[in-house]
C-alpha positions as CSV (number, residue, x, y, z in Angstrom):
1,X,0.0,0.0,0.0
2,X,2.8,1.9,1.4
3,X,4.2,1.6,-2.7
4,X,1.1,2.2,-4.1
5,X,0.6,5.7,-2.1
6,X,4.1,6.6,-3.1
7,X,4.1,5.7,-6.8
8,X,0.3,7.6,-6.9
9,X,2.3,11.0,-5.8
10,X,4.9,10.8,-8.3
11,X,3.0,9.6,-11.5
12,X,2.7,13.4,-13.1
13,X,6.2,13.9,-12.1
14,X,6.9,10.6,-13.9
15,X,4.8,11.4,-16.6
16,X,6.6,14.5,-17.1
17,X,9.8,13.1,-17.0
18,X,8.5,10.2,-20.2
19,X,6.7,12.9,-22.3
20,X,10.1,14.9,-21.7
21,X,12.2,11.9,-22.9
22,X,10.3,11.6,-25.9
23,X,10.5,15.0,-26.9
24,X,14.1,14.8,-26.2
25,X,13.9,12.0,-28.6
26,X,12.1,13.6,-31.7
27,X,14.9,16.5,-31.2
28,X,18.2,14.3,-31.4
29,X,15.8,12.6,-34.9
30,X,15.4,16.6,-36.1
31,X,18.9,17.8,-35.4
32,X,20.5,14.8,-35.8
33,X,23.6,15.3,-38.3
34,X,23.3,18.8,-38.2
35,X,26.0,21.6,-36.1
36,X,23.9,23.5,-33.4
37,X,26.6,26.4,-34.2
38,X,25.3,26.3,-38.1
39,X,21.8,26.4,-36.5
40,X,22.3,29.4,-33.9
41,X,24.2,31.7,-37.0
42,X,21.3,30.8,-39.8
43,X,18.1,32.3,-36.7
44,X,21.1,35.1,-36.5
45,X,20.5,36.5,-40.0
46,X,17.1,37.0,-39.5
47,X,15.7,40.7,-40.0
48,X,14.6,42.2,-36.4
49,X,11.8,44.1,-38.1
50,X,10.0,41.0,-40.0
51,X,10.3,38.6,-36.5
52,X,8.4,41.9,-34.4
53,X,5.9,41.8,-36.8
54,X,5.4,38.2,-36.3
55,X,5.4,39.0,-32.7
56,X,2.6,41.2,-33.2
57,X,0.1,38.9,-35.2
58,X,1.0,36.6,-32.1
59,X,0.1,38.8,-29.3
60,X,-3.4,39.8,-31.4
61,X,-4.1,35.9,-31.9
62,X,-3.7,35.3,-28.6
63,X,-6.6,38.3,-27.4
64,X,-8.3,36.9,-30.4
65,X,-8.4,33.7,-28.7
66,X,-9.1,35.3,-25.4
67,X,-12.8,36.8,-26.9
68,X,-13.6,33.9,-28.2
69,X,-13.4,31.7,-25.6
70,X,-15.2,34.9,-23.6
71,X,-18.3,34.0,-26.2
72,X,-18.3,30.8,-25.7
73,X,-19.0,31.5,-21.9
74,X,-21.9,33.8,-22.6
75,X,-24.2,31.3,-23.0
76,X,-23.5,29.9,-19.5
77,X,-24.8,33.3,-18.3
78,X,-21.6,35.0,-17.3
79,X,-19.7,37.8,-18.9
80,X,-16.6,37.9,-18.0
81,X,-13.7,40.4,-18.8
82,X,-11.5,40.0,-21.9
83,X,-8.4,40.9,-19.6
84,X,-9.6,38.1,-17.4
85,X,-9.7,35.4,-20.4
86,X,-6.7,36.4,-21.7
87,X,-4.8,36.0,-18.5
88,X,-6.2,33.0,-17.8
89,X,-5.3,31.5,-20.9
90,X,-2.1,32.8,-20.9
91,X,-1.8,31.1,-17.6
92,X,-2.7,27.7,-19.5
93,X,-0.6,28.5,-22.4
94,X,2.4,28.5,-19.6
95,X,1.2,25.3,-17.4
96,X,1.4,22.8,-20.9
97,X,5.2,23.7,-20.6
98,X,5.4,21.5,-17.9
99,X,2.5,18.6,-18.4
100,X,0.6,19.0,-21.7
101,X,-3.1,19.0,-21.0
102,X,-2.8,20.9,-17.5
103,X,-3.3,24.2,-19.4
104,X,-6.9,23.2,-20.1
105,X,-7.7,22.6,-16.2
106,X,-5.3,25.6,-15.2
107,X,-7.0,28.3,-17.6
108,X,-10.6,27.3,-16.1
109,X,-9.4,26.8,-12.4
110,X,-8.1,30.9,-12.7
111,X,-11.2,31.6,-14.8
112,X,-13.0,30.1,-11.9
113,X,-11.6,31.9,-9.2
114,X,-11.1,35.1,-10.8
115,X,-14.6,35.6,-12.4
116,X,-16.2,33.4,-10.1
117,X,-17.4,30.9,-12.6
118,X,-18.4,27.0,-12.2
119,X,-15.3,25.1,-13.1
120,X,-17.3,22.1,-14.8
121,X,-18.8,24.0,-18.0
122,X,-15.8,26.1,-18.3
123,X,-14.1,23.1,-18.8
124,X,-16.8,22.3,-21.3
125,X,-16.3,25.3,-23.1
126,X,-12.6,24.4,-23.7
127,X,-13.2,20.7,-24.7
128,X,-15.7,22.8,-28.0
129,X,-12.9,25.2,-28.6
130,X,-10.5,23.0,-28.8
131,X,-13.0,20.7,-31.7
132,X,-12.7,24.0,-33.2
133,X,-9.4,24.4,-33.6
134,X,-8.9,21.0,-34.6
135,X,-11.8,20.8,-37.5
136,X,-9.9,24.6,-38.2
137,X,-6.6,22.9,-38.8
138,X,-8.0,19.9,-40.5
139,X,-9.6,22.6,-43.1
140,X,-6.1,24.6,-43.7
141,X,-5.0,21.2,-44.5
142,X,-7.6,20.4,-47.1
143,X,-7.0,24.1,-48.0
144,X,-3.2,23.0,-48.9
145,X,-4.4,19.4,-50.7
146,X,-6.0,21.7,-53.2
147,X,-3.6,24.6,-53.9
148,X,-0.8,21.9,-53.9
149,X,-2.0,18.6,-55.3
150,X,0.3,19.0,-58.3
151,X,3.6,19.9,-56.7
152,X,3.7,16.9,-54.4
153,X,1.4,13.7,-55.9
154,X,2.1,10.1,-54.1
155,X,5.3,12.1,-52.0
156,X,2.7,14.6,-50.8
157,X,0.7,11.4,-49.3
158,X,3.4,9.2,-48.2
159,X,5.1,12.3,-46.1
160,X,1.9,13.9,-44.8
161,X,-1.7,11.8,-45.4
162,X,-0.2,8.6,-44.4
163,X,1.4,9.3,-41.0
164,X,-2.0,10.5,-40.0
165,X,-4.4,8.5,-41.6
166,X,-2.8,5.0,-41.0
167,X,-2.9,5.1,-37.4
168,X,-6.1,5.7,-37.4
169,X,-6.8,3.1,-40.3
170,X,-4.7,0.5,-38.0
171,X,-6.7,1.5,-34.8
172,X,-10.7,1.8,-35.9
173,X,-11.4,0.5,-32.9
174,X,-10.3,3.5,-30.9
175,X,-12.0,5.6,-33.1
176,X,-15.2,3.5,-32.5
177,X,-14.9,3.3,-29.0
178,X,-14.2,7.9,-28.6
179,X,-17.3,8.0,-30.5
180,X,-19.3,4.8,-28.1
181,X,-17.9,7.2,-25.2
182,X,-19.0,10.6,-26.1
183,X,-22.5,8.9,-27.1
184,X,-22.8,7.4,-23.5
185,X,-21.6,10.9,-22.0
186,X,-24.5,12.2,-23.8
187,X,-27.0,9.4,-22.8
188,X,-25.6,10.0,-19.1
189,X,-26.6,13.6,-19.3
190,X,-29.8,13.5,-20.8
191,X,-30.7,11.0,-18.1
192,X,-29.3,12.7,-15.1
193,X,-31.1,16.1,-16.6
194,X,-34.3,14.1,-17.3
195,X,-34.3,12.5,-13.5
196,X,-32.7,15.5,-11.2
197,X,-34.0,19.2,-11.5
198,X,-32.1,19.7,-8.3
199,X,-28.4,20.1,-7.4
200,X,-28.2,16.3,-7.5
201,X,-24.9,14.0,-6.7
202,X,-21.7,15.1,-7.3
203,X,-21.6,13.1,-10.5
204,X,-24.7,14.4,-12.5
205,X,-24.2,17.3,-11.9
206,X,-20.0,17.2,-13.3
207,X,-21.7,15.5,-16.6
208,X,-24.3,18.3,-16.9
209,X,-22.2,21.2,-15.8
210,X,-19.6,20.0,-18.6
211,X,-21.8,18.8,-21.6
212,X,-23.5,22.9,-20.9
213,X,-20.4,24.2,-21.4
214,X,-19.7,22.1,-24.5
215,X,-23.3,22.7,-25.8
216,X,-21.9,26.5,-25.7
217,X,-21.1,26.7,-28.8
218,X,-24.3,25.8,-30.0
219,X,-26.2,29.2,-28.3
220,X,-24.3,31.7,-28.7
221,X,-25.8,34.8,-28.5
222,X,-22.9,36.4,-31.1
223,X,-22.3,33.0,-33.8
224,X,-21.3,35.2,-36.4
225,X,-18.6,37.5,-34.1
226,X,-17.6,33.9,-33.0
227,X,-17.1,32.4,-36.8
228,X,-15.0,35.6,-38.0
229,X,-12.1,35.4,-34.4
230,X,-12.3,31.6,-35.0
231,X,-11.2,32.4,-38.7
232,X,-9.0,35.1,-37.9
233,X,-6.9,33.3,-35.2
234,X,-5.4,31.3,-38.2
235,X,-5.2,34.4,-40.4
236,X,-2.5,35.7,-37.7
237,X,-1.2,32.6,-37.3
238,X,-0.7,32.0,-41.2
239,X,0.9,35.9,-41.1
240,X,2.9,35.6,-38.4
241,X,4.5,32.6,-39.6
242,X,5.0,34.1,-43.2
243,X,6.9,37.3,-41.5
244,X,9.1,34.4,-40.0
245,X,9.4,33.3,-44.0
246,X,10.5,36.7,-44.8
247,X,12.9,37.2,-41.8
248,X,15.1,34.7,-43.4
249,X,17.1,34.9,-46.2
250,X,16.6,31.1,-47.1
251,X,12.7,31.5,-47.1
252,X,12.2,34.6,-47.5
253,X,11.6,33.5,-51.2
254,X,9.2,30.8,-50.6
255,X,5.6,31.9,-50.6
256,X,2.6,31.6,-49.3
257,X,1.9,27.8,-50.1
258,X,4.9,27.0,-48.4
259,X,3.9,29.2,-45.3
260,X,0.5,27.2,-45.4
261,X,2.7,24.4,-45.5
262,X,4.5,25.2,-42.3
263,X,1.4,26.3,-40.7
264,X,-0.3,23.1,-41.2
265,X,2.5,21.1,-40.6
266,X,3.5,22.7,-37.1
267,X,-0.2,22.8,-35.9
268,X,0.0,18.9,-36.0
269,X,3.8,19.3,-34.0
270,X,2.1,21.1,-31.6
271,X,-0.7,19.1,-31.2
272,X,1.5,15.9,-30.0
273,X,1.7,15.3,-26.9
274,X,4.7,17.1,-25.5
275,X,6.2,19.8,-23.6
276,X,5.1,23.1,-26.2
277,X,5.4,20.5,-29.3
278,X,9.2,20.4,-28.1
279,X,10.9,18.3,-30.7
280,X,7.9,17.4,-32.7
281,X,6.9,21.0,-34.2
282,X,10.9,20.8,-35.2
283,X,11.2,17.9,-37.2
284,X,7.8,18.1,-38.9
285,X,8.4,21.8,-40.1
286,X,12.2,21.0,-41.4
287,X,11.0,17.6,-42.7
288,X,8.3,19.4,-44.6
289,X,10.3,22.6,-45.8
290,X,12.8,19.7,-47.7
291,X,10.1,19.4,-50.1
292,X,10.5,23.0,-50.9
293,X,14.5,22.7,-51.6
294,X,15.0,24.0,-48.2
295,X,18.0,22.5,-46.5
296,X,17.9,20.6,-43.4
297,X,19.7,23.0,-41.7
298,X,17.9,26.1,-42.9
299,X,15.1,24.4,-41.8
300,X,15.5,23.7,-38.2
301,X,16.6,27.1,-38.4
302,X,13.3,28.5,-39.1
303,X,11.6,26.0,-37.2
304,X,14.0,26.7,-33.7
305,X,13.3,30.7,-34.6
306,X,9.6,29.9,-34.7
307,X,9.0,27.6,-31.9
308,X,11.6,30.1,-29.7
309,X,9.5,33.0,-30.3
310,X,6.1,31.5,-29.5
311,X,8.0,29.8,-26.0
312,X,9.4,33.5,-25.2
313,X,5.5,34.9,-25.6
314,X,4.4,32.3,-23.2
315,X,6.7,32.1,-20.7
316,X,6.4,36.3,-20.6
317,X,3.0,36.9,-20.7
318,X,2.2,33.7,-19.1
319,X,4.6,35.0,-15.8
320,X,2.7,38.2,-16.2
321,X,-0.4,37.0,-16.4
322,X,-0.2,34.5,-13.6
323,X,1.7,37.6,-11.4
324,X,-1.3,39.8,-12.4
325,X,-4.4,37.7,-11.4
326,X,-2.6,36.3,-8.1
327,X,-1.8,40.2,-7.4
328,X,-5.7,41.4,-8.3
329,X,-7.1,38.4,-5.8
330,X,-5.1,39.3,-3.1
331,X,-6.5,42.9,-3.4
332,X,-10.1,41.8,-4.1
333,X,-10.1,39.7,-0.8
334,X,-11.6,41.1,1.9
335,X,-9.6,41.4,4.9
């Protein structure tokens, strides 16, 4: 038992520890065979003025986010700040440094406590944004399939479509059993709804508290204002990683399909299950700038430059953030 208590404590610290390893792992496969000194002097050619305009579409993205996911509360019947979202997911931004995942619990536990909102359907509300995002980064995908279906043919499949379709092709199963689980989640709910009008147990009321958040999205009170931010948060992204093009020498020549490219590309890096896409937003983005005639080492270059600035912008504003709502509680507290 005595074992059992003690390996319980330190499974996240373990976990943390494996899901560093492996992004330690897909780095050594990235820069493997290249000089880390060739790396560091290829970022130091880029143009200041191009990387602080990248900087910018970043720090707009990121309010951007912040209203959105403020929308998506509306419908719960709460109005909170933009400066509160924004802070909040900032903070979350910062806590899926250390354990990917925590950000979505840490953004809605400061949410919580700063705005004074149920912690079940904000969770809810992230679990919709995030489907979002991800039917939003499946689209710039097919977006790239049909501006770029004659440059790449079978090598187009075999590097991209086939990493990500064959798992799942080899695993329907899972894919049968996510969708057996969110349809018993939904039975679940509608039976706990349809049997307690009261507060209930603990459990109905976590399954109704998040599947309202997550059927958010489907009052909002603004759906059009919602649409446009969800659309424009990829707009910024897509320019802020095309100022990163034109801050190099090596890509500055590149274009836009290749920026989509990138985009697309490094949204499935950072969508693996690591530390800040650590090691996996690297090697997908070089891998996939090859098949523009982009040397290996050119780029990890642009992929380290990219990746650094977005893990500057968190660590900042996710420190100032976290300072900031920890400083306004204190003075909010009665004494």
């Amino acid at each position: 038992m005595k074992y059992r208590s003690w390996f319980t404590q330190r499974l996240p610290i373990l976990r943390s520890l494996l899901l560093l390893t492996i992004a330690a792992g897909l780095l050594f496969l990235a820069f493997r065979g290249v000089k880390i000194s060739s790396i560091v002097r290829a970022v130091g050619q880029a143009n200041l003025w191009w990387v602080l305009g990248s900087v910018a579409f970043s720090v707009v993205a990121l309010i951007s986010r912040g209203y959105r996911w403020k929308l998506l509360i509306e419908p719960l019947g709460y109005s909170p700040s933009l400066k509160k979202t924004t802070y909040s997911l900032m903070v979350g931004y910062l806590a899926n440094l250390g354990l990917p995942r925590l950000g979505e619990l840490t953004r809605c536990g400061s949410l919580s406590k700063a705005e004074s909102i149920p912690f079940s359907p904000l969770l809810g509300t992230v679990i919709a944004e995030r489907l979002v995002d991800l039917v939003s980064l499946f689209t710039c995908l097919l977006l790239l399939l049909i501006i770029e279906r004659d440059r790449f043919g079978t090598e187009f499949r075999s590097t991209i479509l086939n990493p990500i379709i064959e798992p799942i092709a080899r695993h329907k199963w899972l894919v049968l059993l996510l969708v057996i689980g969110v349809a018993s989640v939904l039975v679940v709910y509608r039976h706990f709804q349809s049997r307690q009008k009261g507060a209930g147990s603990f459990w109905s009321k976590l399954v109704i508290d998040l599947v309202t958040g997550l059927r958010s999205i489907t009052n909002l009170r603004r759906p059009w204002l919602f649409v446009f931010h969800s659309v424009l948060i990829w707009v910024l992204y897509f320019l802020g990683l095309y100022f990163c093009f034109l801050a190099l020498p090596y890509t500055a020549g590149l274009g836009y399909r290749a920026a989509l490219f990138a985009l697309v590309a490094g949204g499935f890096g950072m969508s693996a299950p690591v530390q800040g896409g650590i090691g996996a937003y690297h090697l997908l983005v070089s891998k996939g700038l090859m098949l523009y005639g982009v040397s290996q080492q050119d780029g990890l270059a642009f992929a380290t430059l990219v990746h650094s600035l977005q893990l500057l912008l968190i660590i900042v504003f996710g420190t100032a953030s976290l300072l900031v709502l920890i400083f306004e509680q204190r003075i909010s507290r009665p004494e």
